[in-house]
PATIBA-295435 format. One record per atom (N, C-alpha, C, O): residue in one letter; residue number from 1; x, y, z. Coordinates in Angstrom, 2 decimals. Example, Ala and Ser with C-alpha at 12.3 -4.5 7.8 and 13.67 -1.06 7.14 Angstrom:
// PATIBA-295435
 residuo num      c1      c2      c3
       a   1   13.19   -5.69    7.80
       a   1   12.30   -4.50    7.80
       a   1   13.20   -3.30    7.80
       a   1   14.24   -3.32    8.46
       s   2   12.85   -2.25    7.08
       s   2   13.67   -1.06    7.14
       s   2   12.90    0.03    7.87
       s   2   13.41    1.14    8.04
***
This chain:
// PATIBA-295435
 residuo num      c1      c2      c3
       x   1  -24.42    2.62    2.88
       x   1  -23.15    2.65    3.58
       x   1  -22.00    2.39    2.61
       x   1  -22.12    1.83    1.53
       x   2  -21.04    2.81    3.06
       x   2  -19.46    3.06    2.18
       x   2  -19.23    1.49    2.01
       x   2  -19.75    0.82    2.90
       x   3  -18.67    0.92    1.19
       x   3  -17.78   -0.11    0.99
       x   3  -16.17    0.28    1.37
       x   3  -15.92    1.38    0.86
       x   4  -15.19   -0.19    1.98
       x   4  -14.62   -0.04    2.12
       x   4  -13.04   -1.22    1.68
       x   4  -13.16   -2.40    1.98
       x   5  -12.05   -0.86    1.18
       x   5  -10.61   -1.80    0.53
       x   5  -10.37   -1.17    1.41
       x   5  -10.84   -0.05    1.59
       x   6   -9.18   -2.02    2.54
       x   6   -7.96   -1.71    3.75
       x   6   -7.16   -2.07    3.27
       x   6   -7.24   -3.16    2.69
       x   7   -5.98   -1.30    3.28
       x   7   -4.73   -2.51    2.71
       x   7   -3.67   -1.95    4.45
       x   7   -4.02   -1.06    5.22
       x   8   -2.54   -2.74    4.55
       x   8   -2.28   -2.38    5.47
       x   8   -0.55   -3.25    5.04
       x   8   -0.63   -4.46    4.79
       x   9    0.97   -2.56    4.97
       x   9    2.15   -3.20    4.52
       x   9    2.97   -2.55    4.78
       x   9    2.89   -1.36    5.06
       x  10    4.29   -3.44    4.74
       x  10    5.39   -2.35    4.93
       x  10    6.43   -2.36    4.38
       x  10    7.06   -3.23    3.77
       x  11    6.66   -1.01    4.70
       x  11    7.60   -0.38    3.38
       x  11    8.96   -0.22    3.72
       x  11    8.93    0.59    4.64
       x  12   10.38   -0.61    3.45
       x  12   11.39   -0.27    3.97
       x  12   11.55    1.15    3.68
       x  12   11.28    1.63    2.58
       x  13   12.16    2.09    5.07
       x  13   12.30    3.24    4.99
       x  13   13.19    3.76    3.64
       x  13   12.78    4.68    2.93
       x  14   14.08    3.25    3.46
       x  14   14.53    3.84    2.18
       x  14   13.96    3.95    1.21
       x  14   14.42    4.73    0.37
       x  15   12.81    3.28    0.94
       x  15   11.97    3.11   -0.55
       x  15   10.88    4.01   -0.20
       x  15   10.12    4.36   -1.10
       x  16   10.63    4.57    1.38
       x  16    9.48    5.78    1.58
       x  16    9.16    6.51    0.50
       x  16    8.09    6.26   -0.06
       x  17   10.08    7.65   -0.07
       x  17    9.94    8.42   -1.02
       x  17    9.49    7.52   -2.62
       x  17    8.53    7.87   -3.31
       x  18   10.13    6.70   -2.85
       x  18    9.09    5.95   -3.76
       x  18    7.90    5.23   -3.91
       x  18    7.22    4.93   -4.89
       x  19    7.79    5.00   -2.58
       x  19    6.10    4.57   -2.29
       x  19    5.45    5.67   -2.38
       x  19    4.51    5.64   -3.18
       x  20    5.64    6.75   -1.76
       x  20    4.59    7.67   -1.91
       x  20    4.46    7.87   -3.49
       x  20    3.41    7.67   -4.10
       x  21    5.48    8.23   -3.98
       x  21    5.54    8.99   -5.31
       x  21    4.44    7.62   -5.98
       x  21    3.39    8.06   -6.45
       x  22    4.61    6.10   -6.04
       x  22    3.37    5.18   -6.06
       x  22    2.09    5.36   -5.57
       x  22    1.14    5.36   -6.35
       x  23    1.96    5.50   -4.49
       x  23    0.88    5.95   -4.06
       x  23   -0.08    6.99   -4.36
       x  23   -1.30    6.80   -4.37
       x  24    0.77    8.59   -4.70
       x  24   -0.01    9.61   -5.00
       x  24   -0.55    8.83   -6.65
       x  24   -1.72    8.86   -7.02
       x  25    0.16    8.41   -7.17
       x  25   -0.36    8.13   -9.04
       x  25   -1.45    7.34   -8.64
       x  25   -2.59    7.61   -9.02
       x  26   -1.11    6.05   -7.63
       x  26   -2.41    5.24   -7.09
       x  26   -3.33    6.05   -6.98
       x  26   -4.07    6.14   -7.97
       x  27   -3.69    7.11   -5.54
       x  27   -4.57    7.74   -5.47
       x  27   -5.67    8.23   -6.65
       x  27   -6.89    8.33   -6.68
       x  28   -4.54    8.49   -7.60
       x  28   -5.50    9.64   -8.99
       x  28   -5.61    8.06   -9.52
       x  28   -6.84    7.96   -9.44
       x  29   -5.32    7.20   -9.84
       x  29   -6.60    6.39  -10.45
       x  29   -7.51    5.18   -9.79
       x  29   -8.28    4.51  -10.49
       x  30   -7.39    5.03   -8.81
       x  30   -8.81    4.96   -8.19
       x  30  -10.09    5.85   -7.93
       x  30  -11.25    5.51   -7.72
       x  31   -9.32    7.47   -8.05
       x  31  -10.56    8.59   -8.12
       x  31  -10.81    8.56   -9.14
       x  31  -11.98    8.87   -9.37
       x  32  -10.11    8.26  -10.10
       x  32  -10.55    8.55  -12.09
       x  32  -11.24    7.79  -12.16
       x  32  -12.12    8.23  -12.90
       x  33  -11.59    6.41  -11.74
       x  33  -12.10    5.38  -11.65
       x  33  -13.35    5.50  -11.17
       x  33  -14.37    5.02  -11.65
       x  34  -13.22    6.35   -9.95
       x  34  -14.59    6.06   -9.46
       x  34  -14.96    5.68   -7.96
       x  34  -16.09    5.61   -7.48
       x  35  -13.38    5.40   -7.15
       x  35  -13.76    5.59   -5.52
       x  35  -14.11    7.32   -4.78
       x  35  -13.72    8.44   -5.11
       x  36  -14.83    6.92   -3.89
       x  36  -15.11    7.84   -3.66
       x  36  -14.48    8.91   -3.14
       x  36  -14.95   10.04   -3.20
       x  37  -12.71    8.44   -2.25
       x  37  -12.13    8.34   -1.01
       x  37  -10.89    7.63   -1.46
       x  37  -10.92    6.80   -2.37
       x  38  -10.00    7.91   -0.93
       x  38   -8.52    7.41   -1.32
       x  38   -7.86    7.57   -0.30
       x  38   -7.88    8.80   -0.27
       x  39   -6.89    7.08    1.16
       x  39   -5.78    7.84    2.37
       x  39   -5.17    6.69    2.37
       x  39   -5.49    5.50    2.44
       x  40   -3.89    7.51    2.24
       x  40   -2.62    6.82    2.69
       x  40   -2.01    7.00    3.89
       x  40   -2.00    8.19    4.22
       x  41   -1.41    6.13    4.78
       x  41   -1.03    6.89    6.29
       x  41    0.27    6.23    7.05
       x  41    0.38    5.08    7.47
       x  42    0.92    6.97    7.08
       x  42    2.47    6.23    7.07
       x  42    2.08    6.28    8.82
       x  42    1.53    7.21    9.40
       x  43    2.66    4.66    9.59
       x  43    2.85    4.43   10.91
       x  43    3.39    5.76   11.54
       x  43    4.31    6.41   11.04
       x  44    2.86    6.03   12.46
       x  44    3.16    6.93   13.72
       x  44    3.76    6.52   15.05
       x  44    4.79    6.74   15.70
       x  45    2.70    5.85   15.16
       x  45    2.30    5.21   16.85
       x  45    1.58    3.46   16.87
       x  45    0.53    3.00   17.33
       x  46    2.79    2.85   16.11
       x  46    2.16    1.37   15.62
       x  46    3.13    0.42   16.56
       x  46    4.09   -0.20   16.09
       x  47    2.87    0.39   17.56
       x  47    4.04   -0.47   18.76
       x  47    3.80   -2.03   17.98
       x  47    2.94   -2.61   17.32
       x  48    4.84   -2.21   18.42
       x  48    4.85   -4.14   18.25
       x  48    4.88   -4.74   19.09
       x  48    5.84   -4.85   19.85
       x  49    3.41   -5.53   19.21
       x  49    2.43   -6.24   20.53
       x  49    3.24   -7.12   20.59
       x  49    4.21   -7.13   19.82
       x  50    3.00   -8.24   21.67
       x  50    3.48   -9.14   22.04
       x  50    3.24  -10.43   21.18
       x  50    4.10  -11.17   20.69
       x  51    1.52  -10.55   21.10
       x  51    1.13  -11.66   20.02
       x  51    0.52  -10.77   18.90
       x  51    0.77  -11.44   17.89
       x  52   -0.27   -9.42   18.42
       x  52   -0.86   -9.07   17.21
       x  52   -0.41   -8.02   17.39
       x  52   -0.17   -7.52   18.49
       x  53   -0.19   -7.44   16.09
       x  53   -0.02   -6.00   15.52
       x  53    0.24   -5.25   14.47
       x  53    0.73   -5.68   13.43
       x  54    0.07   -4.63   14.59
       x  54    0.13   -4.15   12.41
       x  54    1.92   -4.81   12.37
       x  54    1.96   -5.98   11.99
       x  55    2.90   -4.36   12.62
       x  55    4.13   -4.81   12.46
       x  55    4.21   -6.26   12.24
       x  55    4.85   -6.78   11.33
       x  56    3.39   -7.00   13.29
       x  56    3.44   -8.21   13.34
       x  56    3.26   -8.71   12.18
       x  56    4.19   -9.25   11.59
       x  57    1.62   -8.59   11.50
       x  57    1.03   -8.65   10.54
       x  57    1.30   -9.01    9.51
       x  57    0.95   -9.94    8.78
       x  58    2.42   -7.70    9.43
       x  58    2.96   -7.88    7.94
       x  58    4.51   -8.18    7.52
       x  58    5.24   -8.08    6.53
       x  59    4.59   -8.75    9.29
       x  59    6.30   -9.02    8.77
       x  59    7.44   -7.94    8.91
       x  59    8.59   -8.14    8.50
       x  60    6.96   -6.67    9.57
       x  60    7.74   -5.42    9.20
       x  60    9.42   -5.92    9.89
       x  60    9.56   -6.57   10.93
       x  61   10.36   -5.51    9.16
       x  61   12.16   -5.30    9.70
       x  61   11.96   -4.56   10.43
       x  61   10.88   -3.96   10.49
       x  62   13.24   -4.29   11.48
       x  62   13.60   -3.07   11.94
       x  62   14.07   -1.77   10.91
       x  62   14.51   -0.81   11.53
       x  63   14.03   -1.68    9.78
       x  63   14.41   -1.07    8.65
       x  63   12.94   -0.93    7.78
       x  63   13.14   -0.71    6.58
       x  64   11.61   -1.01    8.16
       x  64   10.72   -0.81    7.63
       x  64    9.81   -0.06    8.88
       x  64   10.00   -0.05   10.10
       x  65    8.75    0.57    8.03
       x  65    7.67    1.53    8.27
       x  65    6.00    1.08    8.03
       x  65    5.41    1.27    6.96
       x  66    5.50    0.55    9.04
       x  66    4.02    0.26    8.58
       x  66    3.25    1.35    7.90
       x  66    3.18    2.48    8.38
       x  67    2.70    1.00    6.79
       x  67    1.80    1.97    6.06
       x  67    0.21    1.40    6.01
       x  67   -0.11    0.22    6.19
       x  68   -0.56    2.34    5.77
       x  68   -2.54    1.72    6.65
       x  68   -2.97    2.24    5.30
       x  68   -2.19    3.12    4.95
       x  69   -3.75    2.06    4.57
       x  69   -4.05    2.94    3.47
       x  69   -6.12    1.89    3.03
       x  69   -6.53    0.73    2.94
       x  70   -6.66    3.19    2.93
       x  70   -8.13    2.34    2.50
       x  70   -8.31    3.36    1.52
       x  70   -7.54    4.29    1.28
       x  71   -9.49    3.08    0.92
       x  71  -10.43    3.23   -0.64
       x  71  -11.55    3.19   -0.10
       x  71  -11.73    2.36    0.80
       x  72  -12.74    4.19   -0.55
       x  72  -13.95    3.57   -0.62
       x  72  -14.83    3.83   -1.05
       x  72  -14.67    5.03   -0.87
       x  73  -16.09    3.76   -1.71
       x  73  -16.47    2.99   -2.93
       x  73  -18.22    3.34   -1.91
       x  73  -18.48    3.37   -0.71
       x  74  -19.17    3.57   -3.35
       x  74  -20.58    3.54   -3.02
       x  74  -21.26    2.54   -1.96
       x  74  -21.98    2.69   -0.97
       x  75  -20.65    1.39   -2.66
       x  75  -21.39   -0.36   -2.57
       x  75  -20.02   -0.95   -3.12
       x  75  -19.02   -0.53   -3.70
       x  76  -20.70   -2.63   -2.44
       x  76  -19.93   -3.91   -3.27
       x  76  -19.79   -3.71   -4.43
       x  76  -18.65   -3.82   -4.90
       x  77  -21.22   -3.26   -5.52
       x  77  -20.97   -3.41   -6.62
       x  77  -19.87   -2.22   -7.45
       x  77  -19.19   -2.42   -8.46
       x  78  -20.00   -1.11   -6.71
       x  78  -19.07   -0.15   -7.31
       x  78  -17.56   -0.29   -6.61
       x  78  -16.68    0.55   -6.82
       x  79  -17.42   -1.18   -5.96
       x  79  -16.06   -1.37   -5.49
       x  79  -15.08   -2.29   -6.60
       x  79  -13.92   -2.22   -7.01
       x  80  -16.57   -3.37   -6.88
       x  80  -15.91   -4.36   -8.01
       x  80  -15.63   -3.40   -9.18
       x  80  -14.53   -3.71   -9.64
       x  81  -16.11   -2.50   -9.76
       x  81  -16.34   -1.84  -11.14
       x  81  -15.02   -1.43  -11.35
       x  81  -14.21   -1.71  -12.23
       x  82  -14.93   -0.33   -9.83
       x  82  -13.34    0.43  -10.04
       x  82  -12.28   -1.01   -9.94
       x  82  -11.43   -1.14  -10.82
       x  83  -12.36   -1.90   -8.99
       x  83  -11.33   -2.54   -9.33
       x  83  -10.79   -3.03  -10.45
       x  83   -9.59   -2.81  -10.63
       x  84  -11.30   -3.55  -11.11
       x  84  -11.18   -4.18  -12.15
       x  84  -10.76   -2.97  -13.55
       x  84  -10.23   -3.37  -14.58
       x  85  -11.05   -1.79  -13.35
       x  85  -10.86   -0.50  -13.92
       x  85   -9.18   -0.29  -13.88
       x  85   -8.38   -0.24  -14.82
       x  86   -8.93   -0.17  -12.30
       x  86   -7.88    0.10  -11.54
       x  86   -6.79   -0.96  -12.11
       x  86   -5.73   -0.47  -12.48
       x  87   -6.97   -2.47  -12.22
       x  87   -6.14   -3.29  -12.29
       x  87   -5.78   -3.05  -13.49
       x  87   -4.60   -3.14  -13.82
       x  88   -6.78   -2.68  -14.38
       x  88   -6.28   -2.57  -15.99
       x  88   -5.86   -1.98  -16.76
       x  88   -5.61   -2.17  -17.95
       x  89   -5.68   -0.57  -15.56
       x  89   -5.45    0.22  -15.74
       x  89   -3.46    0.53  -15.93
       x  89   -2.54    0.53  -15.11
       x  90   -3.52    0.79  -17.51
       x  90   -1.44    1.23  -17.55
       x  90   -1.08    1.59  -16.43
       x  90   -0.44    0.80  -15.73
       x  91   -1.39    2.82  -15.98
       x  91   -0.39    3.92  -15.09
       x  91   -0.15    3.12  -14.21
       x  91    0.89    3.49  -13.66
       x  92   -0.75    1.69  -13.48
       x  92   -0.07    1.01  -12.44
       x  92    0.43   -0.03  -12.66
       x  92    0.90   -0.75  -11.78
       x  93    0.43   -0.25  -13.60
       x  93    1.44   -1.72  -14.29
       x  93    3.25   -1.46  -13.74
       x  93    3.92   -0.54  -14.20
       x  94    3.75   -2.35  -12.81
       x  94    4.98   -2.22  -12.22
       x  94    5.61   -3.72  -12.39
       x  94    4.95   -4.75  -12.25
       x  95    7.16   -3.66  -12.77
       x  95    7.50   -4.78  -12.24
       x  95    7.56   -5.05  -11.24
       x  95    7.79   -4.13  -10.44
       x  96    7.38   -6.56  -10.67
       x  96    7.17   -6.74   -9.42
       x  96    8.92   -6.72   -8.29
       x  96    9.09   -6.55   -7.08
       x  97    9.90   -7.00   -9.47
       x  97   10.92   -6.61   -9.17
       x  97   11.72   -5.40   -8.65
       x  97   12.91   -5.26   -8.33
       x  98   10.66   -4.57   -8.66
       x  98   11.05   -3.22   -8.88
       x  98   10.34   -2.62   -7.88
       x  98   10.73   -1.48   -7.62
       x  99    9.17   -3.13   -7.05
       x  99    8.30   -2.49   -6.37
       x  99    8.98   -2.11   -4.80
       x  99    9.72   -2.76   -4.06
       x 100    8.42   -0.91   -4.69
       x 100    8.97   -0.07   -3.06
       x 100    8.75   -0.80   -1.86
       x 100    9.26   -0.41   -0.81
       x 101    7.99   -1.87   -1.92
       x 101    8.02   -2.77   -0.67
       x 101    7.80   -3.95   -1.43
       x 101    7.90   -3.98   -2.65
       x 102    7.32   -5.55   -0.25
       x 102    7.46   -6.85   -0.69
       x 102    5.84   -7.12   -0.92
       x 102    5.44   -7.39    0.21
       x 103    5.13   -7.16   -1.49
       x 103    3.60   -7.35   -2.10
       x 103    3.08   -8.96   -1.44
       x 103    1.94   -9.44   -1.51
       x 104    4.06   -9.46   -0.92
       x 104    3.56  -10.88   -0.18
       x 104    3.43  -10.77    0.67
       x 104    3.06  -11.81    1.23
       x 105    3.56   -9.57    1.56
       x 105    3.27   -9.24    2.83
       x 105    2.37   -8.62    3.14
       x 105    1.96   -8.69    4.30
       x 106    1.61   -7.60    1.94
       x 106    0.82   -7.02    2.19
       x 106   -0.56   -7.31    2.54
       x 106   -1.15   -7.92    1.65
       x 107   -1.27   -7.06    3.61
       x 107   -2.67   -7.66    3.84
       x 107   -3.69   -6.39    2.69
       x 107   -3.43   -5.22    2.40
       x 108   -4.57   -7.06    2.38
       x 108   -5.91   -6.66    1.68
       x 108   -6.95   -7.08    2.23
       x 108   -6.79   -8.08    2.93
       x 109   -8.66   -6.39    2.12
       x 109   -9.93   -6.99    2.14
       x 109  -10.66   -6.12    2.32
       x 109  -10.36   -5.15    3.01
       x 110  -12.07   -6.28    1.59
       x 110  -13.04   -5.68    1.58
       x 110  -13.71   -5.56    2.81
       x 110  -13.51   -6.49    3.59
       x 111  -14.58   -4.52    3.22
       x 111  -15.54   -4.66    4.31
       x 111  -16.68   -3.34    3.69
       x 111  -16.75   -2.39    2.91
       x 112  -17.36   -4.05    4.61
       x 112  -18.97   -3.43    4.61
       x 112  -19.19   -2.61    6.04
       x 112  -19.13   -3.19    7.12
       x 113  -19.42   -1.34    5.91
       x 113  -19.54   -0.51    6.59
       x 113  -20.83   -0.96    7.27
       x 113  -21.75   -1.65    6.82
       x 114  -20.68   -0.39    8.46
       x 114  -21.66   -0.56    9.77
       x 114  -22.25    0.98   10.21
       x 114  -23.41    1.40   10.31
       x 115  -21.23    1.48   10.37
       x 115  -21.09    2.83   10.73
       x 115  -19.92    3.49   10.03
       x 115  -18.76    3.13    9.84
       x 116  -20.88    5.06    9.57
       x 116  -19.94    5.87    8.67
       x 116  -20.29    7.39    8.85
       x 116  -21.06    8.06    8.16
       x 117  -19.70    7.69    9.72
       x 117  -20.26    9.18   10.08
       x 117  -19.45   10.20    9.50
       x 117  -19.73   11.39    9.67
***
């Protein structure tokens, strides 16, 4: 079964076009790397619950856009390989000053597939 990275954050709409343009370079090196699977997925239909919700989650403004994005990977062990590939990798070295959304908001975590059809 797939290993699976969720990340799930949000992006103020004005910085959209620079997240993606982040994201697509993301994409190509986690595949260079070695995931199997790469999607990025800008909010559609992400209402803001009363007590939980992706918005909630992560803190989103009225001036931001929830974004859902996973990775995924053979196994645990090939999830660790690319990461550590990925992190060390130049092409994503950013100041943190500089980044298209706030990185303290963003949720992360691994999971282990159950079902993967």
């Amino acid at each position: 079964m797939p290993y699976v990275d969720g990340f799930v954050l949000a992006v103020p709409k004005q910085n959209l076009d620079d997240y993606k343009e982040m994201a697509r370079k993301a994409s190509e090196v986690w595949m260079d790397h070695g995931a199997l699977s790469y999607v990025e997925c800008i909010g559609d239909d992400v209402p803001h619950g009363e007590l939980t919700s992706f918005p909630r989650a992560v803190q989103a403004k009225d001036d931001e856009i929830v974004v859902f994005s996973w990775a995924t990977y053979k196994d645990r062990a090939a999830r660790d390989e690319v990461m550590k590939k990925v992190m060390e990798d130049p092409r994503l070295k950013y100041d943190p000053a500089k980044m298209p959304f706030d990185g303290k908001r963003m949720i992360f975590g691994g999971f282990e597939s159950f079902i993967a059809i």
